[in-house]
C-alpha positions as CSV (number, residue, x, y, z in Angstrom):
1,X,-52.6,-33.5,22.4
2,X,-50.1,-30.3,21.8
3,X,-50.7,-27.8,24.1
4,X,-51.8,-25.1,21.0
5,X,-51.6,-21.1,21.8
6,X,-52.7,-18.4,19.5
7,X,-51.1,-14.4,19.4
8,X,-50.6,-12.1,16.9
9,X,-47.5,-11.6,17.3
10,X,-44.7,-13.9,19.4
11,X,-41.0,-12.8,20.1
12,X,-38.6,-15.4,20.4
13,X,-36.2,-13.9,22.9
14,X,-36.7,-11.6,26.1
15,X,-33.3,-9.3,25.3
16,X,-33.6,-5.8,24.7
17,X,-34.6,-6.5,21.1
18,X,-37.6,-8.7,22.0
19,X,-38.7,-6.3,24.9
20,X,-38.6,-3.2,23.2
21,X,-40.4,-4.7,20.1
22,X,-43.2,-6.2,23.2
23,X,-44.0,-3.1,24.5
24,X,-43.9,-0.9,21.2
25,X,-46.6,-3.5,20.1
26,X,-48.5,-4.0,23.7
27,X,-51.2,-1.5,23.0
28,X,-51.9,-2.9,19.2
29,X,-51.8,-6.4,19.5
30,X,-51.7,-9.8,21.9
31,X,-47.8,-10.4,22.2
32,X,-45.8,-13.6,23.2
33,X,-42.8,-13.1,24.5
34,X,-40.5,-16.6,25.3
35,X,-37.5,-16.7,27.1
36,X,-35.9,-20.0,27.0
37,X,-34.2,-19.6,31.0
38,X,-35.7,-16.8,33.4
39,X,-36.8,-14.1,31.7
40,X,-33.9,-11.8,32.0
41,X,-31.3,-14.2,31.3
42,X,-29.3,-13.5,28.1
43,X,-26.5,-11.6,26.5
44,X,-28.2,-7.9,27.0
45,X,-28.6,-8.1,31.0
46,X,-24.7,-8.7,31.3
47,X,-23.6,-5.6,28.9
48,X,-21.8,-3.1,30.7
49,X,-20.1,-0.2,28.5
50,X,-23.2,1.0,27.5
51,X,-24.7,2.8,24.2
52,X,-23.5,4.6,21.4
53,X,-25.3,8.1,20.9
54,X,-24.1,11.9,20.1
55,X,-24.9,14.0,22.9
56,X,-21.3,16.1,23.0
57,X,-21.4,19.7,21.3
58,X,-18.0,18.8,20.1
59,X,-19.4,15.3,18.6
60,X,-21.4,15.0,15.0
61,X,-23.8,12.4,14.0
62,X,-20.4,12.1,10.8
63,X,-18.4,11.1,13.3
64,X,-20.0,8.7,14.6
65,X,-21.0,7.3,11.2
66,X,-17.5,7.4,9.8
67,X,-16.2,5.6,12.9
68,X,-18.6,2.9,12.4
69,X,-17.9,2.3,9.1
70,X,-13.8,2.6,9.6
71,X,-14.5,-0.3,12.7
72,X,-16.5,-2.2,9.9
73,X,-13.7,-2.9,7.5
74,X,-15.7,-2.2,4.2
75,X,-18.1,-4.6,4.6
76,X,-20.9,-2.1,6.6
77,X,-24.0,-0.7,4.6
78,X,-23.8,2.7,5.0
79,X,-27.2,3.2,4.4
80,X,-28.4,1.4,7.5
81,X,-25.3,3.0,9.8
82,X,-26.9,6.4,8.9
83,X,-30.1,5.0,9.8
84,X,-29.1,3.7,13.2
85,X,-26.9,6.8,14.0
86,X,-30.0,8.8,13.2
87,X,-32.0,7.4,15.6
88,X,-29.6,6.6,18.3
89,X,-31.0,9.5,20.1
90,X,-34.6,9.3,20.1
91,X,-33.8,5.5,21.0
92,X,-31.9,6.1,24.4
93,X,-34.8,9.4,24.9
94,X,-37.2,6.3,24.8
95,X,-35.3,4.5,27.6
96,X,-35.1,6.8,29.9
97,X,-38.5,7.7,29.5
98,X,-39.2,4.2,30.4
99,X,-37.2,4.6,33.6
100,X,-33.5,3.7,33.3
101,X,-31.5,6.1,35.0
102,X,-27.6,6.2,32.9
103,X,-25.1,8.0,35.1
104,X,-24.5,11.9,34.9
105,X,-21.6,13.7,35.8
106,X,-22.2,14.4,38.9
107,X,-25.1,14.8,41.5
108,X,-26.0,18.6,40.5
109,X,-25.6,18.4,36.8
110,X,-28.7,17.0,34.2
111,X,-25.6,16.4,31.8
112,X,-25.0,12.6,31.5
113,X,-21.6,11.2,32.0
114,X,-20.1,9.7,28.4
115,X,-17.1,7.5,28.3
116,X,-15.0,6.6,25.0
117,X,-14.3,3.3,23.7
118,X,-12.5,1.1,20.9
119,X,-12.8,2.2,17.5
120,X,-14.7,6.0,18.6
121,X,-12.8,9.1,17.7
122,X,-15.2,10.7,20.6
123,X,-16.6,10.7,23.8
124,X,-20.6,9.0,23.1
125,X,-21.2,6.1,25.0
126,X,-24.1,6.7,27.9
127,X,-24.0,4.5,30.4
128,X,-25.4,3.0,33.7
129,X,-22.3,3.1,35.8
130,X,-21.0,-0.5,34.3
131,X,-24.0,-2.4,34.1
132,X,-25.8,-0.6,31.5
133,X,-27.4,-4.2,30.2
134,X,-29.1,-4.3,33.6
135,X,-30.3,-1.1,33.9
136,X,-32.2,-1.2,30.7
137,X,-33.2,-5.2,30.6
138,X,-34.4,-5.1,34.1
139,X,-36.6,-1.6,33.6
140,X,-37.9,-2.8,29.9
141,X,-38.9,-6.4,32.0
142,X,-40.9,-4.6,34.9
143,X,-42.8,-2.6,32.1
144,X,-43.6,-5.7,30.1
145,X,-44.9,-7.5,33.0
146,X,-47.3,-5.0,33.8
147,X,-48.7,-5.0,30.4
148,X,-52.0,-6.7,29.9
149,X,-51.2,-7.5,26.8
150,X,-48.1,-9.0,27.0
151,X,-47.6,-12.8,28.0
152,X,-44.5,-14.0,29.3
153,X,-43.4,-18.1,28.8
154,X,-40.1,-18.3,30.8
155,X,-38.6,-21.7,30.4
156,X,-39.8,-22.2,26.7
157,X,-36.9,-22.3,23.8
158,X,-38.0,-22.9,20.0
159,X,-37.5,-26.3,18.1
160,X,-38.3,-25.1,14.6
161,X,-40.4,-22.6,12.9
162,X,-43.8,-23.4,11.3
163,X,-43.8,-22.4,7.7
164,X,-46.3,-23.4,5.0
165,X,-43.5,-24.9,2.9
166,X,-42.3,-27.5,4.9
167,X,-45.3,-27.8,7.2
168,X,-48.1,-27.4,4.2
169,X,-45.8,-28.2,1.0
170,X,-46.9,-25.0,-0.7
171,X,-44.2,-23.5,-2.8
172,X,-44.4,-20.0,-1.0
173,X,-42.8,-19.3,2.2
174,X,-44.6,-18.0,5.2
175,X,-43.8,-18.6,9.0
176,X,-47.1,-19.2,11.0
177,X,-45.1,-19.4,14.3
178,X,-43.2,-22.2,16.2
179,X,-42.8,-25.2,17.6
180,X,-42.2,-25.1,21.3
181,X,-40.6,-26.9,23.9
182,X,-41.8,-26.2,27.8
183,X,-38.5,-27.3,29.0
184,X,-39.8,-27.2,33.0
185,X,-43.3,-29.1,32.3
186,X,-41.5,-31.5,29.0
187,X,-43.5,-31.1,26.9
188,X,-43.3,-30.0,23.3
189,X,-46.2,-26.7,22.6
190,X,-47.4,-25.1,19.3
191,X,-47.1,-21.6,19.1
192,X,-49.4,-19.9,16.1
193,X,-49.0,-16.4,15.0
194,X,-49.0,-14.2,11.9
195,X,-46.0,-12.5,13.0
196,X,-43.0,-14.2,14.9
197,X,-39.3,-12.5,15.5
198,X,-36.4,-13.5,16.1
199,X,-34.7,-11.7,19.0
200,X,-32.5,-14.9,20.3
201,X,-29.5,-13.2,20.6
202,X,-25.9,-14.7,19.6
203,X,-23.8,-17.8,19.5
204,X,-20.8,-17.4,21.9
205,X,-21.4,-20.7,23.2
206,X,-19.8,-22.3,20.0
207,X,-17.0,-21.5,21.8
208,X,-15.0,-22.9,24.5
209,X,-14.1,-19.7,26.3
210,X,-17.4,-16.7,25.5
211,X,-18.4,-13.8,27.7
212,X,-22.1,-14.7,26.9
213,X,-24.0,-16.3,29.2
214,X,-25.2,-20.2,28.9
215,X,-28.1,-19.4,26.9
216,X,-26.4,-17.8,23.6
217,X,-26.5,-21.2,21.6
218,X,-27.1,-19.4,17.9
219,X,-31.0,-20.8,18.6
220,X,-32.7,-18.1,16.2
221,X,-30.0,-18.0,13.4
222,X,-29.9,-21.9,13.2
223,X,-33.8,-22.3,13.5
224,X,-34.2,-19.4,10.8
225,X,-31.6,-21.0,8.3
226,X,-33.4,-24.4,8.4
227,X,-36.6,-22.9,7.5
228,X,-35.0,-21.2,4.8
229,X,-33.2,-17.8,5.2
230,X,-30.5,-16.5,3.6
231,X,-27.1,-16.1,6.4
232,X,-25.1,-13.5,5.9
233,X,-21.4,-12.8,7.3
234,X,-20.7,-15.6,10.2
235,X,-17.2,-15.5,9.8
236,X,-16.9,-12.5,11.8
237,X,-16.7,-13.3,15.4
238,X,-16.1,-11.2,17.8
239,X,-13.4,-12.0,20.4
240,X,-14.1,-9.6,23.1
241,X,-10.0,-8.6,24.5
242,X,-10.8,-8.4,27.9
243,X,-12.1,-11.2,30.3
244,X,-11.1,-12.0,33.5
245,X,-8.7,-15.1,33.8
246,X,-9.7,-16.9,36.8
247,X,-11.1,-20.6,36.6
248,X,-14.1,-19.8,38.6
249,X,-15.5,-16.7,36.7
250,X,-16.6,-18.1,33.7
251,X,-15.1,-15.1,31.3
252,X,-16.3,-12.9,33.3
253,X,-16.2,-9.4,31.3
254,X,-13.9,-6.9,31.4
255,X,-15.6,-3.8,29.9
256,X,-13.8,-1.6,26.9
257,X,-14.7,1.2,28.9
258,X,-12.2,0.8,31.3
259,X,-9.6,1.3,28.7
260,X,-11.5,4.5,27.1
261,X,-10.4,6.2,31.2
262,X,-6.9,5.0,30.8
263,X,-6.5,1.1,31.7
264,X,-3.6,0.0,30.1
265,X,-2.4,-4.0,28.5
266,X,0.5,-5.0,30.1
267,X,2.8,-8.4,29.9
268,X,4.2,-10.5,32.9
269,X,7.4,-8.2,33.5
270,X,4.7,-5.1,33.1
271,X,5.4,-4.2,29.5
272,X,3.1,-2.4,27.0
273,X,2.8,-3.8,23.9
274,X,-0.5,-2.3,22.2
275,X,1.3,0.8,20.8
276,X,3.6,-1.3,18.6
277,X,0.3,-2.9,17.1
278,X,-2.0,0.3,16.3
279,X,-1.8,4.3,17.0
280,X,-4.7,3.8,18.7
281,X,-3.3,1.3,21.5
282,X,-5.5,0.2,23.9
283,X,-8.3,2.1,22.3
284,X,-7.9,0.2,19.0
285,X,-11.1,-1.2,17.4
286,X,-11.2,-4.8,19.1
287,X,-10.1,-7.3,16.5
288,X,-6.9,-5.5,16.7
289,X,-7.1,-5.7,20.6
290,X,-7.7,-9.2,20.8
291,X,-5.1,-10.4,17.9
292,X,-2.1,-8.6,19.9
293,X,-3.2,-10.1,23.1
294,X,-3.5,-13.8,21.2
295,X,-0.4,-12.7,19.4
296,X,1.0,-12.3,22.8
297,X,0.1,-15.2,24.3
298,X,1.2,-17.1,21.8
299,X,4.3,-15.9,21.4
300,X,5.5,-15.6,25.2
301,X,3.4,-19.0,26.0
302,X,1.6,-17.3,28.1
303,X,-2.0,-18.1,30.0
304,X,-2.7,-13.8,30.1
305,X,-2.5,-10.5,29.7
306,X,-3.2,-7.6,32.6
307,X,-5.2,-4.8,32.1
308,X,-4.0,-2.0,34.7
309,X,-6.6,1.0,35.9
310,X,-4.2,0.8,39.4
311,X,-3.1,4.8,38.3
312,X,-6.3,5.8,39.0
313,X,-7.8,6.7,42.5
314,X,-9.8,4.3,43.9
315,X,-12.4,6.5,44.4
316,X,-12.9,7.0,40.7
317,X,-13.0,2.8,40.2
318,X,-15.4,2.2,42.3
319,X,-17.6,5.2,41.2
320,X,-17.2,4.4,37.6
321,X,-16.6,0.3,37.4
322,X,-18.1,-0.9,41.2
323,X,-19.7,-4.3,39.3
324,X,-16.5,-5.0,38.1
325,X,-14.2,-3.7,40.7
326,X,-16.4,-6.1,43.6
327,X,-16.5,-9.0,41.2
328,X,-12.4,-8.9,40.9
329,X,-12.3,-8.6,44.4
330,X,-14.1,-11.8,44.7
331,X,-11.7,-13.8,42.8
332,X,-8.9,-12.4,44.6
333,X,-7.9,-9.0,42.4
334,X,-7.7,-5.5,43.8
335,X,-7.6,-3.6,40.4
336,X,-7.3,-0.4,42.5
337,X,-3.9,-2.0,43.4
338,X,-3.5,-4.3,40.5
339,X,-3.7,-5.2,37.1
340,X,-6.3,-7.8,35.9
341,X,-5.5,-10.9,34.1
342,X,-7.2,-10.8,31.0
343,X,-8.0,-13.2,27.9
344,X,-9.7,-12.8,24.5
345,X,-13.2,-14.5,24.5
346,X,-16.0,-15.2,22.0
347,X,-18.1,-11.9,22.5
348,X,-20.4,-11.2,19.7
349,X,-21.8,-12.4,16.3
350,X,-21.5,-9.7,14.0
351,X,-23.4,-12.4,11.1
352,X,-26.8,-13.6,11.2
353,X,-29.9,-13.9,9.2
354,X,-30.1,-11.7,6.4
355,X,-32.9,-9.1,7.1
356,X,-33.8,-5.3,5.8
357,X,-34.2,-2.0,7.4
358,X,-37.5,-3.0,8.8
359,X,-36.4,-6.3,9.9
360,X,-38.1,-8.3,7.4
361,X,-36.3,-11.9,6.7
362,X,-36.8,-13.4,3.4
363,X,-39.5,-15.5,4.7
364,X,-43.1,-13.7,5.0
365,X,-44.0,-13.4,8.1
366,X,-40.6,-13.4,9.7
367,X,-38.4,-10.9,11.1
368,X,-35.3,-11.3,12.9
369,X,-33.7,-8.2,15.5
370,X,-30.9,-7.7,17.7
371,X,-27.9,-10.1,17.4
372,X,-30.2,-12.6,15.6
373,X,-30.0,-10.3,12.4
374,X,-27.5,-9.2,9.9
375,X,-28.8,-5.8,9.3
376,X,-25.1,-4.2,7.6
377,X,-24.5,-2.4,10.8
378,X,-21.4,-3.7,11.7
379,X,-19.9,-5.2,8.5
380,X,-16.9,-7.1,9.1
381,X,-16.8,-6.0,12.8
382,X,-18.9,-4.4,15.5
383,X,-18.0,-1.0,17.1
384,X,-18.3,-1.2,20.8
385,X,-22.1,0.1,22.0
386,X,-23.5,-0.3,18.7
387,X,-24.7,-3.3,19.9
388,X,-27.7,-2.5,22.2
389,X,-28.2,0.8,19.5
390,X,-29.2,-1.6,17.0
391,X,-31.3,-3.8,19.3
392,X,-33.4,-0.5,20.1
393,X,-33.6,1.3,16.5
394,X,-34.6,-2.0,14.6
395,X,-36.9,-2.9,17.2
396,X,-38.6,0.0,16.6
397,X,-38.5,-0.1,13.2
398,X,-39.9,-3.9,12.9
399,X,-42.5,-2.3,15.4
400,X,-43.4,0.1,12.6
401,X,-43.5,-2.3,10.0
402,X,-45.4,-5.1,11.4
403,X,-48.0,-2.2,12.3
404,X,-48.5,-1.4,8.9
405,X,-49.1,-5.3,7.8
406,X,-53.1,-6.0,6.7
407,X,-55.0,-9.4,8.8
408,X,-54.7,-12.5,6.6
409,X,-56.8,-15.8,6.6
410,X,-54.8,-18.3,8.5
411,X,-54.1,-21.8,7.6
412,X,-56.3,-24.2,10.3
413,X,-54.8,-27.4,9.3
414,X,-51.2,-27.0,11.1
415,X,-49.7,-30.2,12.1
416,X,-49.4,-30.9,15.7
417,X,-45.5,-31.4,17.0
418,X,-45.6,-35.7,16.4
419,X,-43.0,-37.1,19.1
420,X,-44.7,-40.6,18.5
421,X,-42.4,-42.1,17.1
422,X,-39.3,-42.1,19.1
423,X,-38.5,-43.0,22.6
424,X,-36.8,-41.1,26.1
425,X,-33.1,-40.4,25.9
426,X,-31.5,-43.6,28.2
427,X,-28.4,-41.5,28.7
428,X,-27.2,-38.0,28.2
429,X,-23.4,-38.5,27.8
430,X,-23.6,-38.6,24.5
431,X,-25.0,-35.0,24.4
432,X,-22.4,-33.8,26.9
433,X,-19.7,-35.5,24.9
434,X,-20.6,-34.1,21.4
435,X,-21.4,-30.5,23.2
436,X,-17.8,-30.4,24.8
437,X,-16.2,-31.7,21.7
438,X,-17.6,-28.9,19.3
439,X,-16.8,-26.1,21.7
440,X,-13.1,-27.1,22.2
441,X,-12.6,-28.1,18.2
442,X,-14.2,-24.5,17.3
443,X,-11.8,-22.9,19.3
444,X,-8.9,-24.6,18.2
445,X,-9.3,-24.5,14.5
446,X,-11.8,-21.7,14.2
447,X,-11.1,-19.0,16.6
448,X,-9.2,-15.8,16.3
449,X,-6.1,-16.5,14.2
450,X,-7.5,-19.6,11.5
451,X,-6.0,-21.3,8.2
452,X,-7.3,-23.6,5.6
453,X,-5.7,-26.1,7.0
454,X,-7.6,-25.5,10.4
455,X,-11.3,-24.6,8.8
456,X,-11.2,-27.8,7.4
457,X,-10.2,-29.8,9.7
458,X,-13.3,-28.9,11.9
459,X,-15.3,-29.3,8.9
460,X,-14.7,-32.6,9.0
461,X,-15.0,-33.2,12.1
462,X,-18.3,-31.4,12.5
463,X,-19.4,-33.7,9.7
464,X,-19.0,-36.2,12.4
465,X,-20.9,-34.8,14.8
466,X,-23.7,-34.0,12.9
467,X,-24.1,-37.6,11.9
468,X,-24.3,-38.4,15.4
469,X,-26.4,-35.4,16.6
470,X,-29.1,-36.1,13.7
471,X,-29.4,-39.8,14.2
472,X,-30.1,-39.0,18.3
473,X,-32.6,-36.4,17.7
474,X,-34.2,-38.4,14.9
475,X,-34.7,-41.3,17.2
476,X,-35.1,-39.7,21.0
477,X,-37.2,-37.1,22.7
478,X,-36.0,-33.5,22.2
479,X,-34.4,-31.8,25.8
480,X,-33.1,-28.3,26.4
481,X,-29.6,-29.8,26.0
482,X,-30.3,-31.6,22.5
483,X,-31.5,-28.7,20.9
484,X,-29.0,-26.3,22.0
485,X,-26.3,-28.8,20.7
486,X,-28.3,-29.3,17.2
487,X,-28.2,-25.1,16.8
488,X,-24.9,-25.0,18.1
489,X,-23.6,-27.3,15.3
490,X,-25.7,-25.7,13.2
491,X,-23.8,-22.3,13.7
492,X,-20.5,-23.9,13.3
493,X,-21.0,-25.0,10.4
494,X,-22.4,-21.9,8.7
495,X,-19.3,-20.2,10.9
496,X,-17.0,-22.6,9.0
497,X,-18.2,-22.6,5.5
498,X,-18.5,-18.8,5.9
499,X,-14.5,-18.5,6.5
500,X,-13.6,-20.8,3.8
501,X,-15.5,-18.6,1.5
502,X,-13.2,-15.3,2.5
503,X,-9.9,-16.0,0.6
504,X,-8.6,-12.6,2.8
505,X,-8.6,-11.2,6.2
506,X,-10.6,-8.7,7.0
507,X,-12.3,-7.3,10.3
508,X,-13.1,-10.3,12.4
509,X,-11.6,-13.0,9.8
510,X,-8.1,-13.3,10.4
511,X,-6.2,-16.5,8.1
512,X,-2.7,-16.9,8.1
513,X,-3.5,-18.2,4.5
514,X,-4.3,-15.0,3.1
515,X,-3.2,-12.6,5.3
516,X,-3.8,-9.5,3.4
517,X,-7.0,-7.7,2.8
518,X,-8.0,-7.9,-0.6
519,X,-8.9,-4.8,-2.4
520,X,-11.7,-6.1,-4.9
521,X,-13.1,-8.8,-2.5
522,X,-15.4,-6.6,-0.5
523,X,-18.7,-8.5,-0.4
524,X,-21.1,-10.2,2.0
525,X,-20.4,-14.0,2.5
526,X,-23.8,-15.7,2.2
527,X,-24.9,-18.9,2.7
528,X,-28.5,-19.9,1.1
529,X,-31.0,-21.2,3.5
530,X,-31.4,-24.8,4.4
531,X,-34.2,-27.2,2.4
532,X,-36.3,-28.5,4.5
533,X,-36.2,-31.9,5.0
């Protein structure tokens, strides 16, 4: 018998989005929180510029807005970047009332140290030296661990949502919570609540070469689309410009803020190139970034870039950038005497599922935060350090809103998960095989320059793929690995069919077919959600 667990409300995802949501809840309700690795594993513990919020005299909550929306290439909702902006400051007033300590200015000052980055016309991004993401995801964990009212399942990663449509063939939509998988124990768990959220972060992983970590498979987008929500805006992919080239450290990130004090992009023979691409240079918004340096690339037939700080004392690198600066030094680079090689990498998904201000899905009983959703925030690209901003203001806000919701009766005859029916996995290669084959295809036909010509081609072969990924999960006990690769293709194809839609480039969505950014065309790309089957 399923293993069956009751809450009122469970969080799929432990990031800042999910923890912040936990412990605004904590004192009003039993909360689930489920982390599919160790707890703090995931895109917001390795985020180092930091977060987006007016605390300069000579800075304006405008500013900030109409940076947000220039960064967004039309396609932001203007209403919800007010929103965010507006609350940016009570948001980071709430961290560091929860204990994380951003760097000041200096030892004898209470003013806190801001750094500028790509696409902001000021000085407004707080920080924790350059591992902000720690800072805040390791304090916001040590608070929900202490909470008796929060339970923590490390190791557990979602199969599919419960919903009374496909689960009790009623014509209304309602999650009820998820299916489980306890991927240390095996074994497949049913988790009920009235409430669940999506807080799973983003889909890097899609890609060959990401600065996420391993467990950014795109597991709450595809697991919300096949239960039936509307996806809004997965063309635009973030290529983050700056990761460190070096076989052994796995895209290791480069953060933007070493550009907002002075780093600049260099060539082999120690050439400049971003001012012939923007005003702005190195501090352009980062689509920009990342096409020069691909354009680059490309063009020379080169394997990187180098990003240069070396002009700065060393003092001042290891003050402001010492996870970076000892993590270079590892793989052999002394950026206080060097310049960096550098590549573009899969860094963000600015699409996701569709959800409002209060982070309601269009499924009753859903909501979806952080990367997960697709609030309007970033539109057709994100700023840098709105990021963890909207992972703490819609938290918040879904907290606010699910308070509000009145008890319902709940549905007692939910189906147990039924594995029954199919038998162990005899091999894995098949997994690895399909898994390696979709990253490298995605990259090459979907990345950050793309054509029809391209978009189709992996349409087809993901068409493939998905033949042979549904037949093996269909027939075989579900792993870790298997359900990662079924999300994963999942979110390629709603990537794909998302940038065949865009007949223009714009933000994010770059096509050499239509190269040009149409003046009429400004609208969301949406794809409906998936019938269940």
């Amino acid at each position: 018998m399923t293993t069956t667990h009751h809450f009122d409300l469970l969080i799929i995802g432990s990031g800042t989005a999910g923890l912040t949501l936990a412990l605004k809840m904590a004192d009003k309700a039993r909360v689930a929180v489920l982390s599919k690795s160790q707890l703090e594993e995931g895109a917001s513990l390795y985020a180092q510029g930091g977060i987006s919020v007016v605390l300069d005299k000579a800075d304006s909550l405008q500013s900030h807005i109409d940076d947000t929306l220039r960064a967004g290439g039309g396609l932001c909702d203007e209403k919800v970047v007010r929103f965010t902006v507006e609350h940016a400051r009570e948001s980071v007033e709430w961290l560091i009332e929860q204990g994380v300590s951003f760097t000041r200015d200096d030892m004898t000052t209470e003013t806190y140290h801001l750094t500028q980055e790509g696409g902001h016309s000021h000085r407004r991004v707080i920080h924790s030296a350059d591992a902000t993401g720690r800072a805040v995801e390791t304090t916001l964990l040590d608070k929900a661990k202490a909470h008796p009212n929060i339970s923590l399942f490390p190791y557990h990663i979602g199969i599919d949502l419960i919903t009374t449509r496909k689960h009790l063939a009623t014509e209304e939509n309602t999650c009820l919570g998820c299916y489980v998988l306890d991927i240390k124990n095996d074994q497949p768990k049913t988790f009920l609540a009235p409430v669940t959220v999506l807080a799973t972060g983003g889909a890097g992983k899609v890609y060959l070469y990401t600065s996420n970590p391993d467990v950014s498979t795109g597991d709450g987008i595809a697991m919300g689309w096949r239960a039936g929500c509307r996806i809004a805006n997965m063309e635009f992919i973030q290529f983050h410009p700056t990761c460190l080239f070096h076989p052994k450290a796995k895209s290791f990130l480069i953060s933007e803020a070493l550009r907002g004090e002075g780093a600049t992009l260099k060539l082999a023979d120690g050439t400049r190139f971003m001012p012939a691409f923007h005003p702005q240079a190195e501090l352009a918004p980062r689509d920009i970034v990342a096409r020069a340096i691909d354009h680059e690339m490309k063009r020379l037939g080169q394997d990187c870039v180098y990003l240069d700080i070396s002009h700065q004392p060393k003092e001042f690198i290891t003050t402001h950038f010492p996870t970076i600066y000892k993590r270079c030094l590892k793989f052999g680079v002394d950026m206080a005497k060097e310049p960096i090689p550098v590549v573009p990498a899969a860094h963000y998904t600015c699409g996701g599922i569709m959800t409002d201000m209060r982070g309601r899905t269009d499924i009753e009983g859903l909501y979806a935060i952080g990367e997960t959703a697709h609030t309007g925030l970033h539109g057709a690209n994100r700023m840098a350090s709105n990021s963890l901003l909207e992972c703490l203001v819609f938290a918040d806000a879904a907290a606010k809103d699910i308070a509000t919701l009145s008890k319902k009766p709940f549905p007692e005859n939910i189906p147990h998960w039924d594995d029954s029916r199919v038998n162990p996995a005899k091999e894995a290669v098949a997994i690895s095989h399909n898994w390696d084959e979709l990253r490298r295809f995605m990259w090459d036909y979907v990345g950050i320059v793309r054509s029809t010509e391209r978009l189709n081609r992996a349409r087809q072969r993901l068409f493939l793929l998905q033949q042979e990924i549904n037949e093996f999960y269909s027939q075989h006990h579900i792993s870790n690995d298997l359900l990662e690769l079924r999300n994963l293709a999942d979110v390629a194809e709603l990537i794909i069919e998302s940038a065949l839609q865009r007949k223009e480039s714009r933000g994010l969505h770059y096509t050499l077919d239509y190269p040009e950014m149409s003046d009429t065309a400004v609208s969301n790309s949406i794809i409906a959600g998936k019938k269940p089957v």
